[in-house]
N, CA, C and O of each residue as an XYZ file, in Angstrom:
840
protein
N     -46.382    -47.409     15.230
C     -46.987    -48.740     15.182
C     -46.807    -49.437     16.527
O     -45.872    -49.150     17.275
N     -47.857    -50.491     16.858
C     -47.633    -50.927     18.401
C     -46.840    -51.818     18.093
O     -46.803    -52.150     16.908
N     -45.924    -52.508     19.102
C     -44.671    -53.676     18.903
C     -45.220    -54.615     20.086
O     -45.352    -55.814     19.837
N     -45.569    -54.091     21.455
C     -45.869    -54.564     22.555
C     -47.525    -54.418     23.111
O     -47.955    -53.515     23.828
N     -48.152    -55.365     22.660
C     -49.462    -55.767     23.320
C     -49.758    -55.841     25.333
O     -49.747    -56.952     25.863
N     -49.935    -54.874     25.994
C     -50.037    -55.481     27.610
C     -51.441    -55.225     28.038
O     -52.168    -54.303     27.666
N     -51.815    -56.559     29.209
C     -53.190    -56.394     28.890
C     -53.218    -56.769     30.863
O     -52.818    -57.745     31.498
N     -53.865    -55.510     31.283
C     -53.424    -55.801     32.568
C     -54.755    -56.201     33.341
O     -55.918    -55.838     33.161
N     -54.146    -57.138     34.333
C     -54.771    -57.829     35.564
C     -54.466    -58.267     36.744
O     -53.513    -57.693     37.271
N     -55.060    -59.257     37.443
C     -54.616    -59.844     38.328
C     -54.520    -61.610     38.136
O     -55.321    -62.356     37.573
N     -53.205    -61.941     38.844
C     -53.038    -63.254     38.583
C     -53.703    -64.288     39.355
O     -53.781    -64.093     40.567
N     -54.271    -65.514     38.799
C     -55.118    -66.359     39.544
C     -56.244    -66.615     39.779
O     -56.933    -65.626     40.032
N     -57.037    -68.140     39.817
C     -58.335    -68.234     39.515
C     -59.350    -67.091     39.984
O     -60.218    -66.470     39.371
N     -58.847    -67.050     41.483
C     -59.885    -65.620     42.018
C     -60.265    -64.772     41.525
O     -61.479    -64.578     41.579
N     -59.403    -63.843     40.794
C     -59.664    -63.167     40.565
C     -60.024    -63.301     38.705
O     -60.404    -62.221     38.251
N     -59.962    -64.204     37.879
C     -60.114    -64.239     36.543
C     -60.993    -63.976     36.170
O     -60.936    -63.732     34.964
N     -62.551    -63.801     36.895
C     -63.647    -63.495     36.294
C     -64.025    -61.864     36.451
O     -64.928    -61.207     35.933
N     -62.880    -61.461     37.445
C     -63.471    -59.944     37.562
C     -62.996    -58.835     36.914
O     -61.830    -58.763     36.525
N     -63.996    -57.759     36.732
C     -63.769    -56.923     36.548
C     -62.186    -55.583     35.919
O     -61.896    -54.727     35.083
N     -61.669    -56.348     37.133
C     -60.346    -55.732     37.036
C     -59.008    -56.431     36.035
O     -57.855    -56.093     35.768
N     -59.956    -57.631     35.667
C     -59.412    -58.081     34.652
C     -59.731    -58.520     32.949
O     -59.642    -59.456     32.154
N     -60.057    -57.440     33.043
C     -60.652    -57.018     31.650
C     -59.591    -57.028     30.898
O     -59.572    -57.893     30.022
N     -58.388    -56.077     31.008
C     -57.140    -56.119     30.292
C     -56.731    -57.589     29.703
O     -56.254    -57.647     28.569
N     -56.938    -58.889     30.549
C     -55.990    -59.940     30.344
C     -57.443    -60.302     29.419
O     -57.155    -60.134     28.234
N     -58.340    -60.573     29.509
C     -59.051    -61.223     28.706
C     -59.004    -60.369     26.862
O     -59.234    -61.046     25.860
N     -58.732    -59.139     26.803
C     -58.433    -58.612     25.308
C     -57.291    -59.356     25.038
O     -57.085    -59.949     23.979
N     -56.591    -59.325     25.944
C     -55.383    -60.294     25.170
C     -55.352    -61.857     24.963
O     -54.762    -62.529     24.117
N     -56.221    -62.240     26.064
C     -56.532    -63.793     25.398
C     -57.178    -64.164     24.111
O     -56.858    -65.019     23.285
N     -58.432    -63.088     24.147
C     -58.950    -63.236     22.717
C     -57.983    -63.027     21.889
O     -57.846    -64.023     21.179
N     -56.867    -61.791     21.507
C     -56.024    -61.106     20.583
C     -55.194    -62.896     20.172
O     -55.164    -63.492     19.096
N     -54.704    -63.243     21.345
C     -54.268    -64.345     21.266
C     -54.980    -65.464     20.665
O     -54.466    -65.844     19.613
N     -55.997    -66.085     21.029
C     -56.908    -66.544     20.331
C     -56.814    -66.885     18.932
O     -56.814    -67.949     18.314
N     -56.687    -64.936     18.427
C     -57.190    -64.511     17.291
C     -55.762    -64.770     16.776
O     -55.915    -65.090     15.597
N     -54.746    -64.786     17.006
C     -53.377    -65.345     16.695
C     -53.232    -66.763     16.432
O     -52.616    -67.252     15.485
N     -53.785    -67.318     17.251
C     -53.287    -68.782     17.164
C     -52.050    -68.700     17.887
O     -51.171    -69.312     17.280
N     -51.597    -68.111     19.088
C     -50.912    -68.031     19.940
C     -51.056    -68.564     21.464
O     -52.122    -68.484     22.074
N     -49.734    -69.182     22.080
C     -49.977    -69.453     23.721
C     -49.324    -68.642     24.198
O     -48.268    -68.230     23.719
N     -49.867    -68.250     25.285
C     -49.007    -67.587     26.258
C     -48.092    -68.086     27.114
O     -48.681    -68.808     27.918
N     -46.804    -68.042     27.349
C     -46.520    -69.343     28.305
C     -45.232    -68.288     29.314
O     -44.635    -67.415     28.685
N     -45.011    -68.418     30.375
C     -44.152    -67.895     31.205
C     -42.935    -67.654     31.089
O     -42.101    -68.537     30.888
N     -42.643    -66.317     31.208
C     -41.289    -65.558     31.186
C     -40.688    -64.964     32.547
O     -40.999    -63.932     33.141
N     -39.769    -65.895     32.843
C     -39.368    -65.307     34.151
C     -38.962    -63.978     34.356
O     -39.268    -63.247     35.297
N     -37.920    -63.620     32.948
C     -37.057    -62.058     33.038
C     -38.467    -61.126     33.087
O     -38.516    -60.168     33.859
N     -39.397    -61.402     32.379
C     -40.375    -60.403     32.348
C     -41.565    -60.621     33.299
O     -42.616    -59.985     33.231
N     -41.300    -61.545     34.150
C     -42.210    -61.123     35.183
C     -43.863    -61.241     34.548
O     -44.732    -60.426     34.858
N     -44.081    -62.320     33.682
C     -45.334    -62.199     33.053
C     -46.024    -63.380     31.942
O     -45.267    -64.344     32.045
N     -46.717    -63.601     31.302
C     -47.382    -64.814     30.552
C     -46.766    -63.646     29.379
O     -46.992    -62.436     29.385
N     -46.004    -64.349     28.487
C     -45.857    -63.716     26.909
C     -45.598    -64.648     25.589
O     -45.078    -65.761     25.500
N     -46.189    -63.727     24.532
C     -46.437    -65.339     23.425
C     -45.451    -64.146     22.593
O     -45.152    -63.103     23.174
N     -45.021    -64.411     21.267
C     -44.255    -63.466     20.483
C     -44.573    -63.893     19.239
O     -44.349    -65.095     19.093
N     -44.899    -63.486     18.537
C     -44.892    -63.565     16.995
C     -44.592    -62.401     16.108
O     -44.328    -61.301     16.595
N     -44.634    -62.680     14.395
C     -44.185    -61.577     13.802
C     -45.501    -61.274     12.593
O     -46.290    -62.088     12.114
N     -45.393    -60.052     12.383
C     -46.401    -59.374     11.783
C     -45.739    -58.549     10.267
O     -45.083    -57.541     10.530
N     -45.847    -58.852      8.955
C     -45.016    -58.243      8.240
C     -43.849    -58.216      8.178
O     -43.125    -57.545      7.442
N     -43.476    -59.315      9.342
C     -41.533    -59.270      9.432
C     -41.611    -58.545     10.386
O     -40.466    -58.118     10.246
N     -42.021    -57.940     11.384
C     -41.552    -57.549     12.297
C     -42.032    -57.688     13.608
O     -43.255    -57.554     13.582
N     -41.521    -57.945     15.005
C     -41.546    -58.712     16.021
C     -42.796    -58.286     16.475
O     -43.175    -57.142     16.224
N     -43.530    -59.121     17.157
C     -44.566    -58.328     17.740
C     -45.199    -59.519     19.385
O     -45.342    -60.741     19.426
N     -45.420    -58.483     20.459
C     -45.140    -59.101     21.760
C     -46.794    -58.955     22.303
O     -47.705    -58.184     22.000
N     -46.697    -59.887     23.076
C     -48.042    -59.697     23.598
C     -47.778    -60.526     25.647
O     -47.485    -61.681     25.956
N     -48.008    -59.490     26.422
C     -48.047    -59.539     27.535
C     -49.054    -59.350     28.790
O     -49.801    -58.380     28.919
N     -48.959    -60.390     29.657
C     -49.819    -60.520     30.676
C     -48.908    -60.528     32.027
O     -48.354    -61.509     32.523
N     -48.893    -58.870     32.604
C     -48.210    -58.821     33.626
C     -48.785    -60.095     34.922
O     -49.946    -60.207     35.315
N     -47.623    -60.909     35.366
C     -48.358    -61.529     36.476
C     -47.747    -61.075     37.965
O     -47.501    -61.861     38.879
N     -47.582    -59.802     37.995
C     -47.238    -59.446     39.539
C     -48.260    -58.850     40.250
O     -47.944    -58.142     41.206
N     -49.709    -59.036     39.900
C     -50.485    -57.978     40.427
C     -50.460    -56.619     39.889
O     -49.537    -56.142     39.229
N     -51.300    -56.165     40.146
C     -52.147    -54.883     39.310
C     -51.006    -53.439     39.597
O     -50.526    -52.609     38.824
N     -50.915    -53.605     40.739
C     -49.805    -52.527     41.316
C     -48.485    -52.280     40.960
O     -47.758    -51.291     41.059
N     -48.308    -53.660     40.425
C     -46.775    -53.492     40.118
C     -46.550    -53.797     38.265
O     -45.571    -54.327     37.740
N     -47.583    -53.357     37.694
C     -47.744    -54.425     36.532
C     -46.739    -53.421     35.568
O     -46.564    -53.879     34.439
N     -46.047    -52.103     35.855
C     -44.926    -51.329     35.147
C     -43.537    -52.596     35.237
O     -43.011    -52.932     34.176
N     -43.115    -53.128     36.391
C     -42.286    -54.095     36.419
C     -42.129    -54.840     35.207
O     -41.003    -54.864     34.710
N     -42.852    -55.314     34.772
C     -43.246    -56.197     34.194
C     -42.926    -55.306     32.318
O     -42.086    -55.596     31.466
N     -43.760    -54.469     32.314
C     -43.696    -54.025     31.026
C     -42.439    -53.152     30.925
O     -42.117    -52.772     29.799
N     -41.961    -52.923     31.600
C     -40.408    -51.953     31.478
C     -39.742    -52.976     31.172
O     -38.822    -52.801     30.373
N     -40.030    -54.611     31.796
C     -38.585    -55.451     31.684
C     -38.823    -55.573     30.092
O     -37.916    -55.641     29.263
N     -39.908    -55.585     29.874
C     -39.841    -56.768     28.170
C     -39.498    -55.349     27.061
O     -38.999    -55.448     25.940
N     -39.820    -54.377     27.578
C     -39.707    -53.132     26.520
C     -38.460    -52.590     26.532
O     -37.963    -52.081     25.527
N     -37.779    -52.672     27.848
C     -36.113    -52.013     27.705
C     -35.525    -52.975     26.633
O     -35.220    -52.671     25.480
N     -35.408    -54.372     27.316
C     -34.819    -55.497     26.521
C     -34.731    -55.484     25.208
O     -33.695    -55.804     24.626
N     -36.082    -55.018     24.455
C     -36.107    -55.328     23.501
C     -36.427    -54.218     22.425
O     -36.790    -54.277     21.251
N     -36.114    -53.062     23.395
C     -36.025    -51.460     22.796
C     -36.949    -51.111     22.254
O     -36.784    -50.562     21.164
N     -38.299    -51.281     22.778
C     -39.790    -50.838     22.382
C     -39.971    -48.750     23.226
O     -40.146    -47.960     24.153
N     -39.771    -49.014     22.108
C     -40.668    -47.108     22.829
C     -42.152    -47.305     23.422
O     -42.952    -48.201     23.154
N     -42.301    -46.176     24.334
C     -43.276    -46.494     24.982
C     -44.342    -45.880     24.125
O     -45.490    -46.259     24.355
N     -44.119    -44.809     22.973
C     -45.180    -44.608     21.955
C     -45.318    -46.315     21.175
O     -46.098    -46.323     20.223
N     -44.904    -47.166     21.376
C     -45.278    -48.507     20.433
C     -45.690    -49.443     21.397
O     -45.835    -50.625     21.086
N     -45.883    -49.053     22.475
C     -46.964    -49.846     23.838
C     -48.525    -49.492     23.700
O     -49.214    -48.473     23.654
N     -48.702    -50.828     23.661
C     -50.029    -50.244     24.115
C     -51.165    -51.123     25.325
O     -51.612    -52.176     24.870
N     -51.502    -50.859     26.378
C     -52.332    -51.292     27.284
C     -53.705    -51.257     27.313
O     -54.400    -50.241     27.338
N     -54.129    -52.575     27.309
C     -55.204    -52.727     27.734
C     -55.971    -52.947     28.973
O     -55.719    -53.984     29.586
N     -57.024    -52.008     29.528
C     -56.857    -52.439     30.399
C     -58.497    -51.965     31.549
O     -58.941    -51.131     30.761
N     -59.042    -51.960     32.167
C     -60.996    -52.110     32.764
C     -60.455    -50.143     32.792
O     -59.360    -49.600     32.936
N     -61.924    -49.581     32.566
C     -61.750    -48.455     33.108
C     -63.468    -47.832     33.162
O     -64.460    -47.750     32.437
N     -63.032    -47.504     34.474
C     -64.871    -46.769     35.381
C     -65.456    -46.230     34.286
O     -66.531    -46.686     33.895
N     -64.783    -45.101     33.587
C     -65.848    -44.204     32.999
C     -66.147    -44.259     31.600
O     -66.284    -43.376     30.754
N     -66.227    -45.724     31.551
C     -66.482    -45.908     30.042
C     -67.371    -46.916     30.325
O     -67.004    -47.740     31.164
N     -68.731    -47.078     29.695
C     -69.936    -48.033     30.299
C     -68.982    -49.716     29.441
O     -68.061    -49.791     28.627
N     -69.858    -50.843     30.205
C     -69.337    -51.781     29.417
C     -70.076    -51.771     27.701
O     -71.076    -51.188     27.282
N     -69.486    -52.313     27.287
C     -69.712    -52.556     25.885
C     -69.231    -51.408     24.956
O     -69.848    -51.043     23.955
N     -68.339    -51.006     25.294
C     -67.997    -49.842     24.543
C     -66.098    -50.033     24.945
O     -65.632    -50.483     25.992
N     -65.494    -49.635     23.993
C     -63.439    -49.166     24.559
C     -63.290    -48.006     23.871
O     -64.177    -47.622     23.109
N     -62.189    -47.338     24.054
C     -62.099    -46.564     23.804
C     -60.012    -46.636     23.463
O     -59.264    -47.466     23.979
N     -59.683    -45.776     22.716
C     -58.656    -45.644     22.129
C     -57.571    -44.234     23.074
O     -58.410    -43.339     23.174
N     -56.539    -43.803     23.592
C     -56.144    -42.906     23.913
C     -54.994    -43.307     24.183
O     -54.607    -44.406     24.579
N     -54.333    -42.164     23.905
C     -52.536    -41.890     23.835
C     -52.263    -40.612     24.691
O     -52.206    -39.419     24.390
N     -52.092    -41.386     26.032
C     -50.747    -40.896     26.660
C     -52.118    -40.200     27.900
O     -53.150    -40.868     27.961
N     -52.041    -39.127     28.644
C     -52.566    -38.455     29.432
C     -52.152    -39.187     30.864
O     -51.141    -39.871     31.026
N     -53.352    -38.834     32.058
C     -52.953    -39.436     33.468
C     -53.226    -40.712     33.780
O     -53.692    -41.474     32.933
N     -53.035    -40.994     34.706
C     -53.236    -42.669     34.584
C     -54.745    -42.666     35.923
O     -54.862    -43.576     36.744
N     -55.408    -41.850     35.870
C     -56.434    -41.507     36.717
C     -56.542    -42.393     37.972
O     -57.690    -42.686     38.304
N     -55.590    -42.838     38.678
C     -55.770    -43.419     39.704
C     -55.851    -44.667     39.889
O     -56.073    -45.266     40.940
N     -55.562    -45.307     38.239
C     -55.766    -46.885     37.571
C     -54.265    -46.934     38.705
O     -53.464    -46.020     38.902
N     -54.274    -48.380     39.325
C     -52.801    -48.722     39.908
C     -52.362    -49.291     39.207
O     -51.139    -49.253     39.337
N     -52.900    -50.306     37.871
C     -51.766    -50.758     37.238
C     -50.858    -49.603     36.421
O     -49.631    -49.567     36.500
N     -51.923    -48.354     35.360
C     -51.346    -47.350     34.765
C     -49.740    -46.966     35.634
O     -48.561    -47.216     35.385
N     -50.662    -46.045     37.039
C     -49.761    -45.310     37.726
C     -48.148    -46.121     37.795
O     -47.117    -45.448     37.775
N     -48.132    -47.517     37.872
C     -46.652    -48.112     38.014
C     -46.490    -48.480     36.871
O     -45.479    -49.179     36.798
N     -47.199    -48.303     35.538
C     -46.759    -48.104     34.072
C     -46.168    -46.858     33.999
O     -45.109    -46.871     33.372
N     -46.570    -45.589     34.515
C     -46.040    -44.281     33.983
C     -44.667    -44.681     34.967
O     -43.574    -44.823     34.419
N     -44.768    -44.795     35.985
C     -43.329    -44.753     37.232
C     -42.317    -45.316     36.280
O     -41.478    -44.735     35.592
N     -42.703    -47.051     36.452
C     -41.502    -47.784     35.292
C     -41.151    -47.526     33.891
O     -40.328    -48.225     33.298
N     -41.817    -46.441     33.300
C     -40.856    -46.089     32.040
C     -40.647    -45.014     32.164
O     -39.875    -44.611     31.294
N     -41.040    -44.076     33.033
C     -40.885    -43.113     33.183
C     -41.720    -41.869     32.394
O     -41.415    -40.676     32.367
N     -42.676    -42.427     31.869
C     -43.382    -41.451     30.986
C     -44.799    -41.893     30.572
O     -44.978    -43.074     30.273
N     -46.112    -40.755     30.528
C     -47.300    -41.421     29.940
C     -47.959    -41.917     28.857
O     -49.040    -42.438     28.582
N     -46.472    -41.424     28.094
C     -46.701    -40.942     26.502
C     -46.960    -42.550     26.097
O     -46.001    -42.874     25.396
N     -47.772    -43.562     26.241
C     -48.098    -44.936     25.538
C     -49.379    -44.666     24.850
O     -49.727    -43.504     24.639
N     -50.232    -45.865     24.424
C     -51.405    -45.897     24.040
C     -52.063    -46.887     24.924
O     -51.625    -48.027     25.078
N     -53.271    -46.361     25.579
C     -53.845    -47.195     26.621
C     -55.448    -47.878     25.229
O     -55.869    -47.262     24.250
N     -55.806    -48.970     25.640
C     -57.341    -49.427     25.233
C     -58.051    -49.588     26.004
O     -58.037    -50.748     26.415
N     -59.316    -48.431     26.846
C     -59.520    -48.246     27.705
C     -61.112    -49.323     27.578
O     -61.922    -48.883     26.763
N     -61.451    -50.384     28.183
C     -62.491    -51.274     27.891
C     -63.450    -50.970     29.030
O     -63.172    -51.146     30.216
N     -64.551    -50.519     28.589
C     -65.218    -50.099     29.746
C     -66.217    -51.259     30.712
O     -66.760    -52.265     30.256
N     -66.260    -50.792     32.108
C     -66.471    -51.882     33.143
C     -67.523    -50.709     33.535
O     -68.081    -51.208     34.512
N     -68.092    -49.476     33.338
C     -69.125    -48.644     34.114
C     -68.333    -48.729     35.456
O     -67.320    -49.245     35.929
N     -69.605    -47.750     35.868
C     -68.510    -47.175     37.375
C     -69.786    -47.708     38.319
O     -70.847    -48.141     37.868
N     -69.412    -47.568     39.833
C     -70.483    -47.894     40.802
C     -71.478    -47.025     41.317
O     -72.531    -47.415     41.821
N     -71.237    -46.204     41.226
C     -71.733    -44.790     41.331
C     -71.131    -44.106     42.679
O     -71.022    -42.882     42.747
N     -70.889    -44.641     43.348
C     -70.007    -43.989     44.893
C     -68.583    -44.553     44.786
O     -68.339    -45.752     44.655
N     -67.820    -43.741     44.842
C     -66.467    -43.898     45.117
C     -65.487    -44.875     46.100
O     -64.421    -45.472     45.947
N     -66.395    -44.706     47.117
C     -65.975    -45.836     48.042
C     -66.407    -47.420     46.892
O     -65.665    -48.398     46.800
N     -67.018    -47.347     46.559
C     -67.311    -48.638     46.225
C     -66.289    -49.237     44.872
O     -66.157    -50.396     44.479
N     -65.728    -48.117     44.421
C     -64.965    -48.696     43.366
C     -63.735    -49.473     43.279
O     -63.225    -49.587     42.165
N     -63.017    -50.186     44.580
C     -62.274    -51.426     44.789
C     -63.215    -52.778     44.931
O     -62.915    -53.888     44.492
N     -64.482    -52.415     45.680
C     -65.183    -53.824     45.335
C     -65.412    -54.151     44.157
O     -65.041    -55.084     43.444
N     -66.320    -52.944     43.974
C     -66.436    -52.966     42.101
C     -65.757    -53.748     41.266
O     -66.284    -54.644     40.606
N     -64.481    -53.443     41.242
C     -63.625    -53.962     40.266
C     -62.645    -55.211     40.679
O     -61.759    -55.752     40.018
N     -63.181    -55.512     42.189
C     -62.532    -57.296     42.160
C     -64.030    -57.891     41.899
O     -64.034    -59.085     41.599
N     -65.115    -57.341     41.955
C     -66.450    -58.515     41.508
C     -66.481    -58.910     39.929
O     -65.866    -58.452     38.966
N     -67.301    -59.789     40.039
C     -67.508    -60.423     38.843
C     -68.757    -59.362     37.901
O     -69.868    -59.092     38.357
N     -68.415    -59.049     37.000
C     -70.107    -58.659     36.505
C     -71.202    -59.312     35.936
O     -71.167    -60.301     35.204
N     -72.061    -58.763     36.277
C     -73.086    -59.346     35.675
C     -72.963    -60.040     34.504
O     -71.998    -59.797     33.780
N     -74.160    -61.257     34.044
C     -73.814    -61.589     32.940
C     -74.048    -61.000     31.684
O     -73.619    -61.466     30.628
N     -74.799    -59.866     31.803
C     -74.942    -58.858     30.707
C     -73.905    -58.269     30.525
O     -73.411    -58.241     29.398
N     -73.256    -57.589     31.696
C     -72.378    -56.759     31.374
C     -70.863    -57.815     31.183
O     -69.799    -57.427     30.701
N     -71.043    -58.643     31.497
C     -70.088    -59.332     30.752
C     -69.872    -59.744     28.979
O     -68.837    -59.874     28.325
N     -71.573    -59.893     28.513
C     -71.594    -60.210     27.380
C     -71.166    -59.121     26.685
O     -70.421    -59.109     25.705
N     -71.899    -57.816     27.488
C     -71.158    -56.227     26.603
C     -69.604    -56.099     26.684
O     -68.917    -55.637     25.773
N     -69.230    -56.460     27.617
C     -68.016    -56.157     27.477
C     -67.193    -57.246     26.975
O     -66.115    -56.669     26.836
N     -67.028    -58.317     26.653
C     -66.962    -59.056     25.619
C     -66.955    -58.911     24.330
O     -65.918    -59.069     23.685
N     -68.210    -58.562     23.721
C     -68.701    -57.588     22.843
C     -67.657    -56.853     22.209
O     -67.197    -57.100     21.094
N     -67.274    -55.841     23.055
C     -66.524    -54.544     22.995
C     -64.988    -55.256     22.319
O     -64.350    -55.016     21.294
N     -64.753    -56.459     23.734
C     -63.807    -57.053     23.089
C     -63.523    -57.380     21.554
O     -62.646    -56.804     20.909
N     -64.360    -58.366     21.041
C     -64.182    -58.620     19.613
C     -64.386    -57.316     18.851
O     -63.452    -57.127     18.071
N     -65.168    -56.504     18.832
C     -65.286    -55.404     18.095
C     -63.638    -54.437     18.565
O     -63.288    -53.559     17.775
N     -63.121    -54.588     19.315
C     -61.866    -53.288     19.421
C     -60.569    -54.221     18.754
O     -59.433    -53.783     18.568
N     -61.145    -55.928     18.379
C     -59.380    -56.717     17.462
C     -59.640    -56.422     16.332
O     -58.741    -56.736     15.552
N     -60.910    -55.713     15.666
C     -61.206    -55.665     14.309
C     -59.800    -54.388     13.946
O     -59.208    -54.287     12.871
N     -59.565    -53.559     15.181
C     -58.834    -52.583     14.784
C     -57.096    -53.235     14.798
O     -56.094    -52.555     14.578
N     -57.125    -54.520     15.080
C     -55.544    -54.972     15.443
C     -54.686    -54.628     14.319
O     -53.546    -54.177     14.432
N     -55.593    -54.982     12.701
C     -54.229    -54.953     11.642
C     -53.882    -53.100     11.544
O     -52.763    -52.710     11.208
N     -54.854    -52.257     11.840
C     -54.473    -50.894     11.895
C     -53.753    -50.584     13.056
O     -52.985    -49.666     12.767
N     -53.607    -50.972     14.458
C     -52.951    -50.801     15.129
C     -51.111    -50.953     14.908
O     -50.124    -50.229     15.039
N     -51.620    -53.264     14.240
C     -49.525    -52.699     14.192
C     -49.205    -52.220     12.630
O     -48.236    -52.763     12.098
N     -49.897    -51.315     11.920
C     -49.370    -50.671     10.741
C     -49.228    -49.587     11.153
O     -48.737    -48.841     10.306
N     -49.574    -48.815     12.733
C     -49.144    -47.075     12.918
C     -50.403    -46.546     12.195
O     -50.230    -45.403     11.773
N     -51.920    -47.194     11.875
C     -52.696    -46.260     11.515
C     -53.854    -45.896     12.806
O     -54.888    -46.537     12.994
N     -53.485    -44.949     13.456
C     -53.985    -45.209     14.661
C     -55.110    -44.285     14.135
O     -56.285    -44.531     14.406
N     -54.831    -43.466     13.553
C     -56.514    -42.761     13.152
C     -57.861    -43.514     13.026
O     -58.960    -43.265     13.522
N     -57.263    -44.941     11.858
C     -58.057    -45.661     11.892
C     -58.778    -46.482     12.595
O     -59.955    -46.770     12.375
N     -57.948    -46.966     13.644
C     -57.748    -47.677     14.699
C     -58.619    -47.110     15.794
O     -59.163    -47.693     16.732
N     -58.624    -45.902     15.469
C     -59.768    -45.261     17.007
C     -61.111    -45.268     16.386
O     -62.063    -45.334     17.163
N     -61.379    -45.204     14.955
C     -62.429    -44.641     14.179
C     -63.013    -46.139     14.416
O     -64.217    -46.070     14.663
N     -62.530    -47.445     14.414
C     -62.748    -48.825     14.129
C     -63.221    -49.015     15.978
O     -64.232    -49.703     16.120
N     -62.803    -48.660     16.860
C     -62.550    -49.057     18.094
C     -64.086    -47.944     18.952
O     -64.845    -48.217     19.881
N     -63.965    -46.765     18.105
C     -64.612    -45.746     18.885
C     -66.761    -45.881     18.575
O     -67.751    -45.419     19.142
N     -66.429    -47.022     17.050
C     -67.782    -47.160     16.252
C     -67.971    -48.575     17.290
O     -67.367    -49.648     17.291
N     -69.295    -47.948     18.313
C     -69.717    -49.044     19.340
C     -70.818    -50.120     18.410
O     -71.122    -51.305     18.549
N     -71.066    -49.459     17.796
C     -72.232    -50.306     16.782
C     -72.221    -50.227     15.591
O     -72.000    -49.047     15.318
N     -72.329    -50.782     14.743
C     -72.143    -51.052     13.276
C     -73.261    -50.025     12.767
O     -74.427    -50.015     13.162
N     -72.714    -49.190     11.849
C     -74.146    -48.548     11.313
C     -75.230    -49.315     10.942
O     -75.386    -50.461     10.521
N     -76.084    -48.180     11.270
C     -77.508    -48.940     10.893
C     -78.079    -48.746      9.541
O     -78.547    -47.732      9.024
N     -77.953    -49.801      9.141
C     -78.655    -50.145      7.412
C     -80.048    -48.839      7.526
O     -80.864    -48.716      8.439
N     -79.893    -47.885      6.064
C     -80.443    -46.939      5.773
C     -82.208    -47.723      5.748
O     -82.323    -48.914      5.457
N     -83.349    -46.922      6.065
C     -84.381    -47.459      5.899
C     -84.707    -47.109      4.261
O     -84.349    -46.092      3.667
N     -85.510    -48.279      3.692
C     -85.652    -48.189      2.126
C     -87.014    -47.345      1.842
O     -88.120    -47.359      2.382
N     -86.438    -46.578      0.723
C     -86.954    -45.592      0.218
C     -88.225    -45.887      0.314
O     -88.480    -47.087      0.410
N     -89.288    -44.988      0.318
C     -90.615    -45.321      0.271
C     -91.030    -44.743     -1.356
O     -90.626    -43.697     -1.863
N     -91.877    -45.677     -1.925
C     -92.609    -45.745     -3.198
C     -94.066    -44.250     -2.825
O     -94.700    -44.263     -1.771
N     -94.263    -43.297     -3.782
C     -94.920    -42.485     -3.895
C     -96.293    -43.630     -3.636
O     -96.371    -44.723     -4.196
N     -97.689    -42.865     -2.294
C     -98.864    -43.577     -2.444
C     -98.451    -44.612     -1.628
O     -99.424    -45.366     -1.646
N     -97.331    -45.280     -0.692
C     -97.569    -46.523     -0.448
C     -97.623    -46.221      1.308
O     -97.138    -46.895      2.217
N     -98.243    -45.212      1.351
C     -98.653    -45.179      2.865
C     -98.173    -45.084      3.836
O     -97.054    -44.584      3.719
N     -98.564    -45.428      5.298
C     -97.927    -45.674      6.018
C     -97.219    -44.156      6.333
O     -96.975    -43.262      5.523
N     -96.905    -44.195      8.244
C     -96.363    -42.663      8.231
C     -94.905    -43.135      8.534
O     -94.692    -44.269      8.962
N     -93.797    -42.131      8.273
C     -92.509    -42.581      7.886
C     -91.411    -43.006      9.141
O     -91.426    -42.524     10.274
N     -90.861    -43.602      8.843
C     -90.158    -44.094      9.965
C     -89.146    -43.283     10.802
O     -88.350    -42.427     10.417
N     -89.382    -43.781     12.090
C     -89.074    -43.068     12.944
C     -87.174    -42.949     13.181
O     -86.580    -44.004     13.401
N     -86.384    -41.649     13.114
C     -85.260    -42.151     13.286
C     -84.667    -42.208     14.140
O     -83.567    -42.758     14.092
C-alpha cells in the first residue's frame, strides 16, 4: 500500500506552469481532493500536508530543492518515518507517454528523469512506484530540456490535466495495496464506449462503423 505521495518539480512561479512540473500539480489536485494544505517542512526539505486514511498515516510531498536533488527530500520524510520505498510512490512528467494519458510502474530505471535518478541514489534502490503523467516528447533530443521547462500548449495542458483527474480515481486502490486495480483504473485513458443499440430487423440503414 502507498504511505508516501511525492510529486516532483520545480520550485517557484517560473517555473509552475511547465512541463516539468507535472508531478506537483497531481499532487495539488490529490490535495484538493483531500481537503488538504500543503505547508512547509524544513527537516524534509519540501511542501507536506499529512493525513490519515483507515487509521493509518498517509503523507503527501512536494520536493522543494529542485528537480535534481528531489531524493533529498524524499529519503528525509521516508527514513523518519520508516516508509519502504515499495510504499512510495512518485509522480512525476515523462517524454514517452503522450499527454493525456499516465501510466502506472514499479520500480525499473529512472531513464535519465533527474529527479528519479537522485530518488534511486537517496534510498538507494528503484524498487518504488513511479505515476508516469505523460508530457509527449519533442521529437529531437536536444530539445528535451527546453521542452520540459516550457509551458504547454493549452490543449495539451487540458489533456494532461485530464489524465490528472482520471489517474485520483485510482487513489482509494492505491492506499489499500490494490495496485492491480490501480493500473487497470490509471491505464483505461477513456471510459468505455457505450455499446451501439441493437438494430431492430428491417430498420435499415448500413451498420455502424466500429
Amino acid at each position: 500500500m502507498i504511505k508516501l505521495f511525492v510529486g516532483l518539480g520545480n520550485p517557484g512561479p517560473e517555473y509552475e506552469a511547465t512541463r516539468h512540473n507535472a508531478g506537483f500539480w497531481w499532487i495539488d489536485a490529490l490535495a484538493r481532493d483531500l481537503k488538504l494544505t500543503l505547508a512547509p517542512e524544513r527537516s524534509y526539505h519540501g511542501l507536506v500536508a499529512r493525513t490519515q486514511v483507515g487509521g493509518k498515516p498517509l503523507w503527501l510531498l512536494e520536493p522543494q530543492t529542485f528537480m535534481n536533488l528531489s531524493g533529498k527530500s524524499t529519503a528525509a520524510l521516508a527514513r523518519f518515518f520508516k516508509i519502504e520505498p515499495s510504499e512510495i510512490l512518485v509522480a512525476h512528467d515523462e517524454l514517452d507517454v503522450v499527454p493525456g494519458q499516465a501510466k502506472l510502474k514499479f520500480g525499473g530505471s529512472h531513464a535519465g528523469h533527474n529527479g528519479l535518478r537522485d530518488i534511486h541514489a537517496q534510498l538507494g534502490t528503484g524498487d518504488y512506484w513511479r505515476l508516469r503523467i505523460g508530457i509527449g516528447h519533442p521529437g529531437v533530443k536536444s530539445e528535451v530540456v527546453n521542452w520540459v521547462l516550457k509551458k504547454p500548449l493549452k490543449e495539451q495542458r487540458e489533456a494532461i490535466e485530464d489524465a490528472i483527474v482520471r489517474s485520483l480515481h485510482a487513489f482509494p486502490a492505491l492506499v489499500a495495496g490494490e495496485m492491480d486495480k490501480a493500473t487497470l483504473l490509471i491505464h483505461t485513458s477513456k471510459p468505455p464506449r457505450p455499446k451501439p443499440p441493437r438494430r431492430e430487423p428491417g430498420d435499415g440503414g448500413a451498420p455502424a462503423a466500429g
